[in-house]
C-alpha positions in Angstrom: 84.8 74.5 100.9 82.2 75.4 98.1 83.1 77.0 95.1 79.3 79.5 95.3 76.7 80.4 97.4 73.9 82.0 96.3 71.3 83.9 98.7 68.1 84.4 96.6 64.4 84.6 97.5 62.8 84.0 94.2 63.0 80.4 93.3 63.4 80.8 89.4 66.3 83.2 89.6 67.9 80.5 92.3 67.2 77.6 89.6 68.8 79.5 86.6 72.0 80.6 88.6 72.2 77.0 90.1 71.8 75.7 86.5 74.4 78.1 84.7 77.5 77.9 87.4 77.0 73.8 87.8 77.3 73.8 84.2 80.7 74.9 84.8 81.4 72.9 87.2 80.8 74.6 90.0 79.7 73.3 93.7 77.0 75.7 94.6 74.7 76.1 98.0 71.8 77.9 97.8 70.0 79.9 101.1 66.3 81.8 100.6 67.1 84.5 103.1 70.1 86.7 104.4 69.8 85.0 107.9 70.1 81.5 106.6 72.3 82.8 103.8 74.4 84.2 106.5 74.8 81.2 109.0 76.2 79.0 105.9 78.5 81.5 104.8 80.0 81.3 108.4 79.6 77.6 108.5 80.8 76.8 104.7 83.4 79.5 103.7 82.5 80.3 100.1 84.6 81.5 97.4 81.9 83.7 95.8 78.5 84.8 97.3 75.5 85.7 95.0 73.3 88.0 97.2 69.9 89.8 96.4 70.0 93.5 96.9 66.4 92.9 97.8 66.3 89.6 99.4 63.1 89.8 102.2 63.5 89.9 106.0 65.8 90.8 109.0 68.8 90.6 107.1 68.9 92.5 104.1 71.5 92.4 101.2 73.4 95.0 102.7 73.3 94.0 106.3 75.0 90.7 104.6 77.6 92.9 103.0 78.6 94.7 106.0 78.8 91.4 107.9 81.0 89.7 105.7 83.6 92.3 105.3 83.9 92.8 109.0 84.3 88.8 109.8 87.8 87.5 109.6 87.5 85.5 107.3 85.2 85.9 105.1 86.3 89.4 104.4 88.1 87.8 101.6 85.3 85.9 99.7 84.0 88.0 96.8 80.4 89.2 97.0 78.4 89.8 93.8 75.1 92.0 94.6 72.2 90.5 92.8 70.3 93.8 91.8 67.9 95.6 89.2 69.0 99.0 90.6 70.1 101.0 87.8 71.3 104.2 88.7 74.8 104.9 89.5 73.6 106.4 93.1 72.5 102.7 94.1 75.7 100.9 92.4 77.7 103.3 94.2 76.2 102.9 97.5 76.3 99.0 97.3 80.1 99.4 96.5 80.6 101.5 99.4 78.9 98.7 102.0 81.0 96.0 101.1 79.8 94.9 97.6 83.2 93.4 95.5 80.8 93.7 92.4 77.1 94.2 91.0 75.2 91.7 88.6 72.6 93.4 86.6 68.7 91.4 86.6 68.1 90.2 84.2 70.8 87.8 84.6 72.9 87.7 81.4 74.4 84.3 81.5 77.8 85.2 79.9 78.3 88.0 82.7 77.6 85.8 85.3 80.2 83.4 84.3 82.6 86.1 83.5 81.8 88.1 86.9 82.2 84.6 88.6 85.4 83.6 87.6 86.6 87.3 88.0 85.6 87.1 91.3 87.1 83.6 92.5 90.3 84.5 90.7 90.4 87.5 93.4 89.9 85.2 96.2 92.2 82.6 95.4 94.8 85.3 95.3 93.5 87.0 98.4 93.7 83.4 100.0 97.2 83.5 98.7 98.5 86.6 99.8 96.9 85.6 103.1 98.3 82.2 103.7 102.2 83.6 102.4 101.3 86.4 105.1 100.9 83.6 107.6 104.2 81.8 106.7 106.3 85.2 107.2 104.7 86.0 110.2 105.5 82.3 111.6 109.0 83.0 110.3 109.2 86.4 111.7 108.1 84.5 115.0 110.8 81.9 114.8 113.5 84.5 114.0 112.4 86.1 117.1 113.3 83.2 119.0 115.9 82.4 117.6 117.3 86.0 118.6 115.9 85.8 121.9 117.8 82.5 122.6 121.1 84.2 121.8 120.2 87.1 124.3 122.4 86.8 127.6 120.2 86.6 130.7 120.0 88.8 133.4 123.5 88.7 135.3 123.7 88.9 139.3 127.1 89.3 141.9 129.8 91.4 141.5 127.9 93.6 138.3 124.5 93.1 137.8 122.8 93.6 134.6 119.2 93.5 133.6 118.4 93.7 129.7 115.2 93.3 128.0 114.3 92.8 123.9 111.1 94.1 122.6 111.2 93.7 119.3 108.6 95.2 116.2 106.0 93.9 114.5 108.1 93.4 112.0 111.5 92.7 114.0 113.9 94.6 113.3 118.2 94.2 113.8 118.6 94.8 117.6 121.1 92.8 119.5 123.1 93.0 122.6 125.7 91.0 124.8 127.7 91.5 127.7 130.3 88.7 129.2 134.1 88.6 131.1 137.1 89.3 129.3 138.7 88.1 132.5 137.9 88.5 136.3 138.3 92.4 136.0 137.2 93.2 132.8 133.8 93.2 131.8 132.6 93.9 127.8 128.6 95.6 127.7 127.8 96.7 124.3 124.4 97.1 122.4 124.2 97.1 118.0 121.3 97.9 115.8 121.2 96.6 112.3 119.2 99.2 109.9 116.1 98.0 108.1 113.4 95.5 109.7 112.8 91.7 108.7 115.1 88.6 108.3 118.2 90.4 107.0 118.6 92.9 109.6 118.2 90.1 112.1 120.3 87.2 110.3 122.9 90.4 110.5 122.8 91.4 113.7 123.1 87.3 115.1 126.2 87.2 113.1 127.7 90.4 114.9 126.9 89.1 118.2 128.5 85.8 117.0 132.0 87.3 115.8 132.3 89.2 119.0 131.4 86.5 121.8 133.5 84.6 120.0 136.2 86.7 119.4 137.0 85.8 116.5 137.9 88.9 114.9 141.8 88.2 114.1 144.2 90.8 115.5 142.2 92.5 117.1 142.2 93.4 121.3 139.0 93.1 122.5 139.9 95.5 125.4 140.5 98.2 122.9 137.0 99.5 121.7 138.2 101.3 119.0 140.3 98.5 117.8 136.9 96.3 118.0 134.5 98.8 115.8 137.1 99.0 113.4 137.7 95.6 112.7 134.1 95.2 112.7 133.8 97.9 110.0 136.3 95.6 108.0 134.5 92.8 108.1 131.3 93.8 107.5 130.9 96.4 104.5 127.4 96.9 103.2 128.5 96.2 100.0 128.7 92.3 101.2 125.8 92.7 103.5 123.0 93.5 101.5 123.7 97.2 102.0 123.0 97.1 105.4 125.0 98.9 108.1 124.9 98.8 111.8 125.4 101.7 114.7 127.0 99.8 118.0 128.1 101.4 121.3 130.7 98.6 123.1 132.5 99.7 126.3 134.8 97.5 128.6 134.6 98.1 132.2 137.5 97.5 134.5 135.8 96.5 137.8 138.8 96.6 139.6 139.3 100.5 139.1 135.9 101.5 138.1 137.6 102.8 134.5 134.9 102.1 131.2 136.3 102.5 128.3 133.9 102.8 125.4 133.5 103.7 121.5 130.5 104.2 119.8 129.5 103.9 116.0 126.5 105.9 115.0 124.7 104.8 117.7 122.9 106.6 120.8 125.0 107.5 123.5 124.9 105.2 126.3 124.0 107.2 129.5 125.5 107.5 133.0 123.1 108.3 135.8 124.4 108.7 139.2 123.1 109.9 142.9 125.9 111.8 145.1 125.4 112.5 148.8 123.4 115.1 148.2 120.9 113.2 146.6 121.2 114.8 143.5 120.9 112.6 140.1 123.3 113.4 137.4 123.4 112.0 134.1 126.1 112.2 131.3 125.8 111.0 128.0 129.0 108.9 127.0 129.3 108.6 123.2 132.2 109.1 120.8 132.1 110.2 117.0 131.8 107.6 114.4 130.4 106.2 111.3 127.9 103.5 112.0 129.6 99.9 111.2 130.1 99.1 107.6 129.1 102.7 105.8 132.5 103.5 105.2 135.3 101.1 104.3 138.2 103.6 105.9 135.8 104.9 108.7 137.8 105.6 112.1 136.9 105.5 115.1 137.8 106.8 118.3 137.5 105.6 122.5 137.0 107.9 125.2 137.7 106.9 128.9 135.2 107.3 132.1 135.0 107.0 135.8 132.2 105.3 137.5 131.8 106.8 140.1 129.3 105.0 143.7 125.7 104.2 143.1 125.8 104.6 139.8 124.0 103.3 136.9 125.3 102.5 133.4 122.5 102.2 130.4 122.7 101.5 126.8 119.8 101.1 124.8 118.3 101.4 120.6 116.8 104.5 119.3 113.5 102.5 119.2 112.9 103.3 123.1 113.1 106.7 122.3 111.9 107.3 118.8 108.0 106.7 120.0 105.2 108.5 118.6 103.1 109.6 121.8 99.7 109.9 121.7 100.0 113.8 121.3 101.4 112.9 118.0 104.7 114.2 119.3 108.0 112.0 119.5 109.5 111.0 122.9 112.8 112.1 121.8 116.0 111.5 123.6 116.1 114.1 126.0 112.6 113.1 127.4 113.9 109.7 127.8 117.3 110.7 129.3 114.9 112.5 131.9 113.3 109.0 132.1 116.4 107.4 133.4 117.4 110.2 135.8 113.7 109.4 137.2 113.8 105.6 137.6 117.5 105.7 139.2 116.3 104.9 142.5 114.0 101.6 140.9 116.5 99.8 139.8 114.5 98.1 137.3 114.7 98.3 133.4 110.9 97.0 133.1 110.0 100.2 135.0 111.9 102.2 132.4 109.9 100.1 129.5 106.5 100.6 131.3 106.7 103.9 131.3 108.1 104.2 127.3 105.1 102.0 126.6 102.4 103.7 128.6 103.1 107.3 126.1 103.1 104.8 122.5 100.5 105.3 120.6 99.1 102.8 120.1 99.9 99.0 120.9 102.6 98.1 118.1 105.9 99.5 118.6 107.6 100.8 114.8 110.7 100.0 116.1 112.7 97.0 118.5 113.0 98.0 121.7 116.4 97.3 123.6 117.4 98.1 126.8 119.9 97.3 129.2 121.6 98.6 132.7 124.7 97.8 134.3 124.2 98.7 138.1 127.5 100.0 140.2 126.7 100.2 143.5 
C-alpha cells in the first residue's frame, strides 16, 4: 500500500506536493486525471488522496469523491480536495460529496503536512476499527457454530420433533433441547438468555449443559418446577454478568399423553389441535414466573395438560414474534398464534419461519429466531 496519491493536472502543483510529503517520508503516486487517478486508487489502496477540485476531463473531482465513498473499501481512505474555491457555499458542497477535508491553493506547506497526517491518523484508525470489526464478526460466526453444534437434530419415531435456530446479526442467547428421561418420559424445553453477543450465548450453552447433563444436585428432572428453581439457584445475575434467562421446560409422558410444564418469563408454548370436526384449537400453556436468575427466592409453579390426537405442541423465542413488518407494525403474539393454527395441517416448522420471514422488514432479523414442534399424532 502507498502512504499518498495525489490526482493533479498542473505539473508544478504535482512537483511541490511530491516534493513536501517525500520529505517526510512519504511513498507518494501521482495520476494527471480523475480517470487514471481513479483506476490507481482501486488498484493501489491509498491512505490519503490529494484531488483537484478542478482537475480536467470525464472524471471530475467530485465524480472522484462520490466514487470513493461508495466503494468498499476505499470509503475509508481520507480525501483532501485540492481547491481555490473560497466561499463557504463551495467548501460546504465538497463536504457534502464525500470530501474528508479541503486544502486551500496556494498550498501552504505546513497545512499540508498537518492536514496529511490528520488525515492518515483517521484512516489508520478507521482500518482499525474495521479489521477489530472483522475479528468479532468471525467470532460471532464461530460462536454460532459452536451453538449450532449443541442443537439436537430433528427427532423421528415414536415423537417427532423438528426445530430450527435462526439466530441475529448479532446472536443473541437462544437455546433449546429436548431428549428421554426414560422410554415414557420425554423433556422439550426452549431458554432465551437476555442481551445479544458472546455472553448471552456462552450463558445459554452452559444452561443447556447443566440440564442434558443433569447435573443439577437434588433436583427431579420430572418435576418442572423443581428444575426452574434450581436453575434459578444456580444461576443469579449477580454471578452472571447480570444476565437472566426466561425458559419454558415441560416433560411429556407418552405413555398417557400427560405434559407437565413450568415456565419462567418466557412465551407460552402453544397447543394446536384439529378435532373431528375439523376445527383447529389452540391454547396457550404457560405458568407464572420470574425469568431464571432475577430473583434469588423467585418461585415457581407447574401446571398439568392433556394432549389430546393430532395435535401439535410448539415452543418458540419472542424473536419469531417480535418482527417489525414492513407496515412498521409488530407481528405480535396473537398474529403468530394465528400463524400456527394456519400451518397445523403442514407439519413443517420451515413453513412457519417462511412465513415470519416473508412480513420482516427488511433482511436482518433484531432478534434469534427459535422454533420447535413436537408432533402427536
Amino acid at each position: 500500500m502507498i502512504d499518498i496519491l495525489i490526482i493533479e493536472h498542473d505539473a508544478a502543483t504535482e512537483q511541490f506536493l511530491v516534493s513536501a510529503l517525500k520529505q517526510q517520508g512519504y511513498s507518494v503516486t501521482t495520476a494527471r486525471s480523475g480517470a487514471e487517478g481513479l483506476a490507481l486508487a482501486k488498484k493501489l489502496l491509498p491512505g490519503v488522496i490529494i484531488c483537484d477540485w478542478n482537475i480536467p476531463g470525464d472524471v471530475g473531482g467530485l465524480a472522484i469523491c462520490q466514487a470513493l465513498k461508495h466503494h468498499p473499501v476505499l470509503s475509508i481512505t481520507s480525501l483532501l480536495l485540492l481547491t481555490a474555491r473560497y466561499s463557504t457555499a463551495d467548501r460546504v458542497k465538497g463536504l457534502e460529496m464525500g470530501a474528508d477535508d479541503l486544502l486551500s491553493k496556494p498550498v501552504d506547506i505546513n497545512e499540508l503536512n498537518a492536514r496529511v497526517r490528520a488525515g492518515l491518523r483517521i484512516y489508520q484508525l478507521t482500518q482499525d476499527l474495521r479489521q477489530q470489526k472483522q475479528r468479532m464478526e468471525a467470532e460471532m460466526a464461530e460462536a454460532e457454530g459452536y451453538v449450532r453444534s449443541l442443537l439436537p437434530g430433528d427427532q423421528t419415531g415414536r415423537v417427532p420433533i423438528q426445530s430450527r435456530f435462526l439466530p441475529s446479526q448479532q446472536l443473541g442467547g437462544d437455546c433449546y433441547d429436548y431428549y428421554w428421561l426414560d422410554p415414557d418420559y420425554l423433556v422439550v424445553y426452549l431458554l432465551d438468555v437476555s442481551g445479544h453477543g458472546l455472553g448471552s450465548a456462552l450463558l445459554s450453552t452452559s444452561v443447556l449443559n447443566v440440564l442434558r447433563s443433569q447435573s443439577l444436585p437434588d433436583v427431579s428432572f420430572y418435576r418442572p418446577e423443581k428444575v426452574l428453581r434450581a436453575l434459578n439457584e444456580t444461576f443469579q445475575m449477580s454471578d452472571q454478568n447480570q444476565k437472566y434467562f426466561t425458559i419454558w421446560y415441560g416433560v411429556l409422558n407418552c405413555a398417557n399423553r400427560q405434559l407437565l410444564y413450568a415456565s419462567a418469563g418466557h412465551p407460552p408454548a402453544v397447543l394446536v389441535s384439529i378435532d373431528g370436526n375439523q376445527q383447529v384449537t389452540t391454547t396457550r400453556l404457560r405458568t407464572p414466573g420470574m425469568p431464571v436468575g432475577m430473583l434469588p427466592d423467585a418461585k415457581y409453579k407447574w401446571q398439568r395438560c392433556h394432549l389430546p390426537p393430532n395435535s401439535s405442541l410448539y415452543l418458540f423465542s419472542d424473536g419469531l414474534y417480535e418482527v417489525l413488518q414492513s407496515n412498521q407494525q409488530y407481528l405480535g403474539l396473537d398474529a403468530f398464534v394465528d400463524l400456527l393454527a394456519l400451518a397445523k395441517r403442514e407439519k413443517s416448522v420451515d413453513h412457519i419461519l417462511n412465513a415470519v420471514i416473508k412480513r420482516q422488514a427488511g433482511e436482518i432479523a433484531s432478534d434469534d429466531m427459535s422454533l420447535m414442534m413436537v408432533s402427536l399424532d
